[in-house]
C-alpha positions as CSV (number, residue, x, y, z in Angstrom):
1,X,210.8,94.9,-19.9
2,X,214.4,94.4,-19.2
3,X,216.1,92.1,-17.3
4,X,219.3,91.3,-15.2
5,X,219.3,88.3,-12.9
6,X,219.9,88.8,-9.7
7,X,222.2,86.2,-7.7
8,X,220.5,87.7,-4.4
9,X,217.2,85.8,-4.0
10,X,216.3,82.7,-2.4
11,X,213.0,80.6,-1.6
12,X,209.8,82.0,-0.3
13,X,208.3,79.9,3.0
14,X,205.3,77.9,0.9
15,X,202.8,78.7,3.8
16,X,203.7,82.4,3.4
17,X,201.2,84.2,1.0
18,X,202.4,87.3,-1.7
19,X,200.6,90.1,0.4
20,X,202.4,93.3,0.7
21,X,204.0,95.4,-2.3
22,X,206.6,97.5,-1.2
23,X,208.0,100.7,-2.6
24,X,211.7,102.0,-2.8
25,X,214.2,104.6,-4.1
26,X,217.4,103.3,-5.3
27,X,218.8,106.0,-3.1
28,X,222.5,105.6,-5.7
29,X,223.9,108.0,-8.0
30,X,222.9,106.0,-11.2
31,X,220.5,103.4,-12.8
32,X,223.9,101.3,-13.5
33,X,225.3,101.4,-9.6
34,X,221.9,99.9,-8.7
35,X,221.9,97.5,-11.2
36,X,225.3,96.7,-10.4
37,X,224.7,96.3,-6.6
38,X,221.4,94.5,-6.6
39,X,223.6,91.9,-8.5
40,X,226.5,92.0,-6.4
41,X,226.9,88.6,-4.6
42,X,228.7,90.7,-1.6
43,X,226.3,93.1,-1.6
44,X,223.3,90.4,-0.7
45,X,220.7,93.5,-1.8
46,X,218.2,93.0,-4.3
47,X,214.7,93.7,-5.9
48,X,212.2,92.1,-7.9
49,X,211.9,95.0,-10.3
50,X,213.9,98.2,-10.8
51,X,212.1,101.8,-12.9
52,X,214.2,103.6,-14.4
53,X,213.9,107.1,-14.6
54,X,212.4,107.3,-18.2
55,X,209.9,104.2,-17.1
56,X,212.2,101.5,-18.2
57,X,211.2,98.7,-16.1
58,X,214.1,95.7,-14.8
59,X,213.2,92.5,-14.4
60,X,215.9,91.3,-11.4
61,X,214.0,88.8,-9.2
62,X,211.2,86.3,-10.2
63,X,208.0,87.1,-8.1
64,X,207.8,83.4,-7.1
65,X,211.4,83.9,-5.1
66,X,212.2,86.0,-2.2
67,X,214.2,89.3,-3.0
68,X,216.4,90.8,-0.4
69,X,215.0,94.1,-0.4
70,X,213.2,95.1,3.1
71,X,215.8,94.2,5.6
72,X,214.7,94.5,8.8
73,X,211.2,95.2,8.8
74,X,207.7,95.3,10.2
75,X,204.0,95.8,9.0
76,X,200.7,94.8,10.9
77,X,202.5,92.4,13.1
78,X,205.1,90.5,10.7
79,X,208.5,91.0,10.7
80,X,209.4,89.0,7.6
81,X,208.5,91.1,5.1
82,X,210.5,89.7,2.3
83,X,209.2,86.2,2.4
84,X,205.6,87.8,1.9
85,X,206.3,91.0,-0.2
86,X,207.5,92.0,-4.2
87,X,209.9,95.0,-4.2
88,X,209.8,97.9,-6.4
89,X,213.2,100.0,-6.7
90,X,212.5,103.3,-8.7
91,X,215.7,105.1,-9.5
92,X,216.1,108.1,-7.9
93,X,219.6,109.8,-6.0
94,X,217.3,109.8,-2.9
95,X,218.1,112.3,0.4
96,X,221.9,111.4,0.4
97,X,222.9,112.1,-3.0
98,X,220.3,114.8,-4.4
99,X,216.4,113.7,-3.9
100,X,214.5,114.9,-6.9
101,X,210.6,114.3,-8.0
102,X,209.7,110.6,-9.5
103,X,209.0,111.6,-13.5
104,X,205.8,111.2,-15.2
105,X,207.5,108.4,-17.4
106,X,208.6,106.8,-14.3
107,X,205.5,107.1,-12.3
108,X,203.4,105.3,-15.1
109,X,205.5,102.1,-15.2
110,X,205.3,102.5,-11.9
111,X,201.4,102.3,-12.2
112,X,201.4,99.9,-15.0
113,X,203.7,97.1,-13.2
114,X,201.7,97.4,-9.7
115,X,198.7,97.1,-11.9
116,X,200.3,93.7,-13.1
117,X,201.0,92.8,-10.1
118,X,198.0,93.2,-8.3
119,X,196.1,91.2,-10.8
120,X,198.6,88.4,-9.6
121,X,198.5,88.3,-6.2
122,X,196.0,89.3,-3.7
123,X,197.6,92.0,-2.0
124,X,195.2,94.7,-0.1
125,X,195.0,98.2,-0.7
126,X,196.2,98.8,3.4
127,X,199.4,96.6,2.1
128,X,201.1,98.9,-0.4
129,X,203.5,100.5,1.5
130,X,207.0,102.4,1.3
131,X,210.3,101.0,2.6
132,X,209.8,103.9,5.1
133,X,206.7,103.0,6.5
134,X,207.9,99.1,7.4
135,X,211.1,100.3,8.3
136,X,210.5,103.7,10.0
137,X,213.8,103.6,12.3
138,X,216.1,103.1,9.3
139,X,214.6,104.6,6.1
140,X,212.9,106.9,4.3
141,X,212.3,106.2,0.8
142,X,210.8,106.1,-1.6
143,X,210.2,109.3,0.5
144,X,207.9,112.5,-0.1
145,X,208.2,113.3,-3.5
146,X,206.3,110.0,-4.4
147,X,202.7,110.7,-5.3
148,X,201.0,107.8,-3.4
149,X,197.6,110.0,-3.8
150,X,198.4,109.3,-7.9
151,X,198.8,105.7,-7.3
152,X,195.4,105.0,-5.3
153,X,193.7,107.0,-7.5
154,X,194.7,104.1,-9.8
155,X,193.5,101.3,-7.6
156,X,196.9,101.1,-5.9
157,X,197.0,101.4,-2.2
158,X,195.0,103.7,0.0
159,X,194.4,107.8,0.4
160,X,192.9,109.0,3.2
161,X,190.2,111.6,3.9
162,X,190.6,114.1,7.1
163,X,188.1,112.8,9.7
164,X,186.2,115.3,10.9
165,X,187.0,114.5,15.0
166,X,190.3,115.3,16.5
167,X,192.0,113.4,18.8
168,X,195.9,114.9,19.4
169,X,196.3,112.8,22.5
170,X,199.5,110.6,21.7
171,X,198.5,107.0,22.8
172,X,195.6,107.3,20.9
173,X,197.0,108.6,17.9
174,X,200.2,105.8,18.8
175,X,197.1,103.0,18.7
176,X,195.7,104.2,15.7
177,X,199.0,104.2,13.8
178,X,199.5,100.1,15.0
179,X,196.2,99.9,13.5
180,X,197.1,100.8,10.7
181,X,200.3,98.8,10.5
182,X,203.4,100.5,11.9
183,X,206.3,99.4,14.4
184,X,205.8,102.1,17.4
185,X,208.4,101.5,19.2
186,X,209.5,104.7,18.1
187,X,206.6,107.1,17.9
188,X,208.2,110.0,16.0
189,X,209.6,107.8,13.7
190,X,206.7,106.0,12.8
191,X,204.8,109.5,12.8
192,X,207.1,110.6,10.2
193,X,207.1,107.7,7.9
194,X,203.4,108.2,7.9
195,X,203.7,112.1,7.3
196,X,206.3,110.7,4.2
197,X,203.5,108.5,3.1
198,X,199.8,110.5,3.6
199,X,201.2,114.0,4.5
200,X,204.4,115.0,2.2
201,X,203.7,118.4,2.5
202,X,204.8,118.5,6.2
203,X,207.5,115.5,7.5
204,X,208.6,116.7,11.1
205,X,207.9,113.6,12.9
206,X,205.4,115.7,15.3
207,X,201.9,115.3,15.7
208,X,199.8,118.6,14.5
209,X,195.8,118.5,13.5
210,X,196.1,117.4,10.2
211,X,198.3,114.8,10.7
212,X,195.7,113.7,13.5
213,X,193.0,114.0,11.1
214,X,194.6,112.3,8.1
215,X,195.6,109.4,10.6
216,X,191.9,109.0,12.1
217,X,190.4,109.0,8.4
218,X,193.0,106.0,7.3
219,X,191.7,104.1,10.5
220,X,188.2,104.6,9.7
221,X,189.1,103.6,6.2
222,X,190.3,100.4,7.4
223,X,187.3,99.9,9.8
């Protein structure tokens, strides 16, 4: 592991436990403009770790401070997600400059570090999210190349299986999705982060059956 030390940190609230991992693109035209900008004073960006594309691994931000990384935010009822999450950055253009699949060399580190970091903090499956998912309105990385299914097959999050009822009727589906932990506010956004997350295949921000499905197995997942 490498590491650059970020200016852009400050201290975690003590009565605030390490809960939610969070996942992110870089969304910049190189590993070194990242770097550069999550150490940019100005910039007031950052990350506890950054993956580059052939699975080097950044050290920016120590775990035990507060990165600057979810901005506004929202999951299962918080809104300060940075004072009780670790940020992941993996490099990657993202939609603006070129989006392209997450490596097998980057996806392992990937593995490896949120396997470290679990062990460290007690962080639930249901909290390993996407910067999309606690931020629906505003983005959507790491987006749908990222192979979540991969990751909880490793212990690392959640996948969910179809339920066999259907249930297309929108404040249902709207209740479910609070449930699980999204901002509703806006429905189609929030429906789309989810289809970024648990349906990659199809992102249109629209409910369809499988979507339903896929959203009523995570919630009887969770119980």
């Amino acid at each position: 592991m490498k590491t650059k030390p970020s200016p852009n940190f400050d201290l975690r609230p003590a009565d605030i436990p390490i809960d939610v991992l969070v996942f992110h693109y870089t969304g910049m035209v190189s590993a070194q403009a990242a770097l550069e900008r999550m150490s940019d004073p100005e910039a007031e960006v950052s990350a506890h770790y950054m993956i580059e594309e052939d699975g080097t691994v950044w050290s920016l931000v120590e775990e035990e401070s507060r990165a600057w990384h979810a901005g506004m935010a929202y999951w299962r009822g918080d809104t300060n997600i940075n004072a009780r999450s670790i940020g992941i950055e993996l490099v990657n253009p993202g939609h603006e400059f070129g989006y392209a699949a997450f490596g097998f060399p980057q996806m392992e580190s990937a593995i490896k570090l949120a396997t470290e970091i679990l062990s460290r903090h007690d962080i639930p499956a249901r909290n390993v999210v996407g910067h999309s998912d606690v931020a629906p309105t505003r983005k959507s990385d790491p987006g749908e190349y990222f192979n979540w299914q991969v990751l909880a097959s490793q212990g690392i999050g959640l996948w969910p299986r179809a339920a066999d009822h259907l249930e297309m009727d929108r404040p249902a589906l709207a209740e479910a999705l609070t449930q699980i932990g999204y901002d509703v506010s806006d429905f189609p956004a929030a429906l789309k982060a989810f289809q970024r997350h648990f349906r990659p295949s199809r992102v249109t921000g629209r409910i369809d059956a499988e979507t339903a499905r896929l959203i009523l197995g995570l919630t009887q997942m969770l119980g």
